[in-house]
C-alpha positions as CSV (number, residue, x, y, z in Angstrom):
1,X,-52.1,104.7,-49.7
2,X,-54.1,105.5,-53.1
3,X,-56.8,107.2,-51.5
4,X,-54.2,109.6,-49.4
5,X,-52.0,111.0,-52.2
6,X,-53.2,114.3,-52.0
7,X,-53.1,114.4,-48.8
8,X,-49.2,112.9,-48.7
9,X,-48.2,115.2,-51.9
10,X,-49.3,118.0,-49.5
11,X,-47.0,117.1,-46.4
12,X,-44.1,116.4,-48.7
13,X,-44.5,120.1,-50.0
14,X,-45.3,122.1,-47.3
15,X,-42.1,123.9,-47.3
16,X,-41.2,123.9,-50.6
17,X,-43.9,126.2,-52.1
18,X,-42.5,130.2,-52.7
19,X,-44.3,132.8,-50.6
20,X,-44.1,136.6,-51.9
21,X,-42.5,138.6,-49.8
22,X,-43.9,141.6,-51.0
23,X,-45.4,142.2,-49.1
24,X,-69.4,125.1,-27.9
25,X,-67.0,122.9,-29.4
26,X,-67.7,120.3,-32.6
27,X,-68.2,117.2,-31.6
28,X,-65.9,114.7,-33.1
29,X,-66.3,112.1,-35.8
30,X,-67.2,108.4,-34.1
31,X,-64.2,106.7,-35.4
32,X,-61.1,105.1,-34.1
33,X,-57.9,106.9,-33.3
34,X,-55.6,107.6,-36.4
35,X,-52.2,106.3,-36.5
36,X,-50.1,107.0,-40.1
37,X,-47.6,105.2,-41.3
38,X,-44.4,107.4,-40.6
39,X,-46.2,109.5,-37.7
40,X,-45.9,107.8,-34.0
41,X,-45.5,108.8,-30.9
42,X,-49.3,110.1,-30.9
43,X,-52.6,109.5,-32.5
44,X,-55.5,111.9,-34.0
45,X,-58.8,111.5,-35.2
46,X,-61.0,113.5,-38.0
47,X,-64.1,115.8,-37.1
48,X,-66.2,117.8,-39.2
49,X,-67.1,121.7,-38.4
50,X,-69.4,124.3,-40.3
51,X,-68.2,127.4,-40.3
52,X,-70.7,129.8,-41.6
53,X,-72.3,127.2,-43.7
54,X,-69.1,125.5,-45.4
55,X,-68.5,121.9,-44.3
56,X,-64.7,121.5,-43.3
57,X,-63.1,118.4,-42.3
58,X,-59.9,118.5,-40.0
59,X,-57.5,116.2,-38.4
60,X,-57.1,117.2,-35.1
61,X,-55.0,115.0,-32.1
62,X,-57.0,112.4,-30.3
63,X,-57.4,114.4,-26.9
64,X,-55.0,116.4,-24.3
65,X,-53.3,113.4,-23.5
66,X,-51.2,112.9,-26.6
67,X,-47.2,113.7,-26.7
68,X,-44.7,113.2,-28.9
69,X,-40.9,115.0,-29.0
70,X,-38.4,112.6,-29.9
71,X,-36.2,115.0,-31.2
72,X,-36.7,117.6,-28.9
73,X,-37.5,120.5,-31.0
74,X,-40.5,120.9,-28.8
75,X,-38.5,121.2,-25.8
76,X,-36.1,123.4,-27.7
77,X,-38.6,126.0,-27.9
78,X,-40.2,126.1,-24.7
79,X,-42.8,123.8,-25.1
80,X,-43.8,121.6,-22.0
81,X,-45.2,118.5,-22.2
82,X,-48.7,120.0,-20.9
83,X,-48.9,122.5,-23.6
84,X,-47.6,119.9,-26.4
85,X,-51.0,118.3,-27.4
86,X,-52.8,122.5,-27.3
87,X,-51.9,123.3,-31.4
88,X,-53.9,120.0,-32.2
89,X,-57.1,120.8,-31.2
90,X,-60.0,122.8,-32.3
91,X,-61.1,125.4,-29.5
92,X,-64.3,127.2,-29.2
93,X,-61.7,130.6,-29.9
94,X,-60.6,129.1,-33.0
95,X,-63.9,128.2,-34.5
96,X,-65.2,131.9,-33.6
97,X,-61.9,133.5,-35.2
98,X,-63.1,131.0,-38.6
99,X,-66.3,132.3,-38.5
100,X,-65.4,136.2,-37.7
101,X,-63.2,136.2,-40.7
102,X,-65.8,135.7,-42.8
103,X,-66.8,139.4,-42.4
104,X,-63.5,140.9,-43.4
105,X,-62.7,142.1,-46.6
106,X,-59.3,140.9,-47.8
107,X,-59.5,142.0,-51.4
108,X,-55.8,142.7,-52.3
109,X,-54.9,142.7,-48.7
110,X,-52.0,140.4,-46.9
111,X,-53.4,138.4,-44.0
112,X,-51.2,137.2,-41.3
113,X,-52.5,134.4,-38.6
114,X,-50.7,134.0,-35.5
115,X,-50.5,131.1,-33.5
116,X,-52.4,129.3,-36.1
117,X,-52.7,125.6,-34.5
118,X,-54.1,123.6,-36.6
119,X,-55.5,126.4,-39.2
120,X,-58.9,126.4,-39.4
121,X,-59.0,130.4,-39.9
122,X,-56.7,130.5,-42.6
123,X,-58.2,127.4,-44.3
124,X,-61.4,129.6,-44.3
125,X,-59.5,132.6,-45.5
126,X,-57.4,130.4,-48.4
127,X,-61.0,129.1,-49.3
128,X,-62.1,132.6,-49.9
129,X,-59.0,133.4,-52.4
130,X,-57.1,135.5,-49.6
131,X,-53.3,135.6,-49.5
132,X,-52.7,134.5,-46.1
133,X,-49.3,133.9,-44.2
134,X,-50.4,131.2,-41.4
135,X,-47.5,131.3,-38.5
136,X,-46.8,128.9,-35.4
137,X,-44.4,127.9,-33.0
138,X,-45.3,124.4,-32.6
139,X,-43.2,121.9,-34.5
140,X,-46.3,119.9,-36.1
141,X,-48.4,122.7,-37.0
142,X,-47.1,123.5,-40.4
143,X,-48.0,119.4,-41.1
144,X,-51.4,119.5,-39.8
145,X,-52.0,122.8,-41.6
146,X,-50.8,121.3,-45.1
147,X,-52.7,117.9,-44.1
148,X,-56.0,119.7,-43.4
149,X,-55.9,122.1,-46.5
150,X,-55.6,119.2,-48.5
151,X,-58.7,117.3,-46.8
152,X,-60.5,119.9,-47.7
153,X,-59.4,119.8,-51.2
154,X,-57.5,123.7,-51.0
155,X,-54.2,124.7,-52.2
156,X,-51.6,124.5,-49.2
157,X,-51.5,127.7,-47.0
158,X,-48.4,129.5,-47.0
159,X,-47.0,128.8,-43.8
160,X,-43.8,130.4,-41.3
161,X,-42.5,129.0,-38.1
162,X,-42.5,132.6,-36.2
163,X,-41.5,133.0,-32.6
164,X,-43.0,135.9,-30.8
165,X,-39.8,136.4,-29.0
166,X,-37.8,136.8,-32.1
167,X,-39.0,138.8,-35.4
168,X,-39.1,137.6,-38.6
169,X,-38.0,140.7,-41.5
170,X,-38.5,138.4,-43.8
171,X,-42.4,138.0,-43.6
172,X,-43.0,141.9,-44.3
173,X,-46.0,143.7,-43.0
174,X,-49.9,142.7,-43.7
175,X,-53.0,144.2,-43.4
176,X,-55.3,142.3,-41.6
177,X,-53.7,140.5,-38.6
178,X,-55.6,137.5,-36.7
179,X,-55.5,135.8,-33.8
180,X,-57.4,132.8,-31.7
181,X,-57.1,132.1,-27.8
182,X,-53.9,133.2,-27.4
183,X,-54.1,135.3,-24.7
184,X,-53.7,132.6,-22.0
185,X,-51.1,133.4,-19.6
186,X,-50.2,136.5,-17.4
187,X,-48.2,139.3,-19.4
188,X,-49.2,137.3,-22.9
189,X,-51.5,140.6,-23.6
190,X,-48.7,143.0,-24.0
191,X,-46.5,140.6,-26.6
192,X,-49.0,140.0,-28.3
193,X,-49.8,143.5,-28.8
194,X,-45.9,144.0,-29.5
195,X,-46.4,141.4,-31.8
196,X,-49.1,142.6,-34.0
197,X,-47.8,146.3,-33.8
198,X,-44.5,145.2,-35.3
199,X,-45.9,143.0,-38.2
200,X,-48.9,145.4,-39.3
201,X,-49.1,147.8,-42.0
202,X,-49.8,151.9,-42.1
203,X,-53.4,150.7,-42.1
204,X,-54.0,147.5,-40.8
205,X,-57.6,145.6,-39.3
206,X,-56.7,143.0,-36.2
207,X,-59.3,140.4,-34.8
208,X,-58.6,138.3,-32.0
209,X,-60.8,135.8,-30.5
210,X,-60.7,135.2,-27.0
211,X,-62.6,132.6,-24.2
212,X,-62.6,135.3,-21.6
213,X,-60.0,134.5,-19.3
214,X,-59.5,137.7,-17.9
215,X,-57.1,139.2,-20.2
216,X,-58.8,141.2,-23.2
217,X,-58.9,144.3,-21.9
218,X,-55.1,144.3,-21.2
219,X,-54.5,143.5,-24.7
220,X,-57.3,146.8,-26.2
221,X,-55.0,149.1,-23.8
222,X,-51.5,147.3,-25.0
223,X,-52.7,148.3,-28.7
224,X,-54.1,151.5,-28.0
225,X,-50.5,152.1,-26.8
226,X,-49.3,150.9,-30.2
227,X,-51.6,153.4,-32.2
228,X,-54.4,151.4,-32.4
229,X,-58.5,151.2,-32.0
230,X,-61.5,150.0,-31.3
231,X,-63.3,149.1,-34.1
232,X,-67.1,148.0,-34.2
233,X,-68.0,144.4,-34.4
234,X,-69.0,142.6,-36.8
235,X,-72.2,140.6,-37.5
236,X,-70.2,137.4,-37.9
237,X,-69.0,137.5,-34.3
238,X,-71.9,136.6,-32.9
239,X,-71.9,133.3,-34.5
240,X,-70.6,130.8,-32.3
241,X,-72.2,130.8,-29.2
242,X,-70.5,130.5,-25.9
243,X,-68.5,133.1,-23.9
244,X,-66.1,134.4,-26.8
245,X,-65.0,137.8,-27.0
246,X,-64.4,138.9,-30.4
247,X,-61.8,141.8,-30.3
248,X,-61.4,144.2,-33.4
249,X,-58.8,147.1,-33.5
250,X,-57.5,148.9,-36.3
251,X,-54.9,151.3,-37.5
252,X,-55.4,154.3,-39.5
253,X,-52.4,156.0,-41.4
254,X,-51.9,159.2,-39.8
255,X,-53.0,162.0,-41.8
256,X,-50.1,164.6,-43.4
């Protein structure tokens, strides 16, 4: 249990550290199924990614078949058994959205992830000295966030439960908005653009990461409607190789 502290000091204090309110796929590691002591009801294993040449290690669930709500909070929220094991894994979206932030510049700026699974983005953006809200609806992603940033030897990420359906006052607006595969059901375009319009500042940069299931464009015209637009890509986007769509919008302050 030695060799784990930092790991286990980072689970015990995921929720107790103050936020300011001011506002293809890697292959996995050849090694058995992890089971912690305390954890059951599923089991996860550890691969290594490189995202734009920085090694990171993550703990990510064993496969699609994995489930585990014995409370219920999972059920709570909307969250069938099929889409229970989705936060824990690394998708070819995710990895891209890691690599694509690499090209933004967050100097002073407030970076908000949505739907954050199991963080690799933000991990990335923490790395880089960013201050970075990572959100989630899933009831285990805020303990596989502060698990991984602690693999990886990083400070953990400030990290909100946040509900589409329901905002959040309390997180404030940020500037740079982010998001990874999570335009995968019908209609999902247009909250996600209500989303990102109500958390985003004056002037405020959005990249989303998508597989190409159909929906992209929906979402461009659902922002456009919120003020939004194209921007140009970025040289980072083409770095993960695949059929990923790397979207980037922003919002300009209107001028007086």
């Amino acid at each position: 249990m030695a060799g784990h502290s930092p790991v286990l000091r980072a689970l015990r204090s995921a929720s107790g550290r103050p936020f300011r309110s001011l506002h293809a796929p890697p292959q996995p590691l050849r090694a058995p199924p992890l089971r912690e002591p305390g954890i059951s009801g599923y089991t996860a294993r550890f691969i290594d990614v490189d995202v734009l040449g920085d090694p990171y290690r993550l703990r990510v669930l064993s496969d699609r078949q994995q489930y585990a709500d014995p409370d219920g909070d999972a059920e709570r929220l909307g969250i069938s058994c099929a889409q229970w094991p989705l936060f824990g894994m690394l998708w070819p979206a995710g990895q891209a959205l890691a690599e694509a932030v690499g090209g933004i510049d967050v100097t002073g700026k407030r970076v908000l992830e949505l739907g954050c699974g199991i963080g690799l983005a933000s991990l990335v953006l923490q790395r880089r000295g960013a201050e970075v809200l990572a959100t989630d609806v899933h009831p285990l992603a805020e303990t596989f966030l502060a698990y991984n940033a602690a693999l990886n030897g990083l400070d953990a990420v400030h990290y909100r439960r946040l509900d589409w359906a329901h905002a959040r006052p309390d997180l404030g607006r940020f500037d740079v908005i982010i998001a990874g595969d999570v335009l995968y059901e019908r209609g999902q375009a247009e909250t996600v653009a209500k989303v990102i319009a109500h958390y985003a500042a004056d002037e405020a940069a959005v990249v989303v990461t998508d597989p190409g299931r159909g929906y992209a464009a929906k979402l461009g015209k659902a922002l456009q409607a919120h003020g939004f637009v194209v921007s140009p890509p970025s040289a980072h986007d083409t770095a993960t190789p695949g059929p990923i769509v790397t979207l980037r919008f922003e919002r300009l302050r209107c001028a007086a």
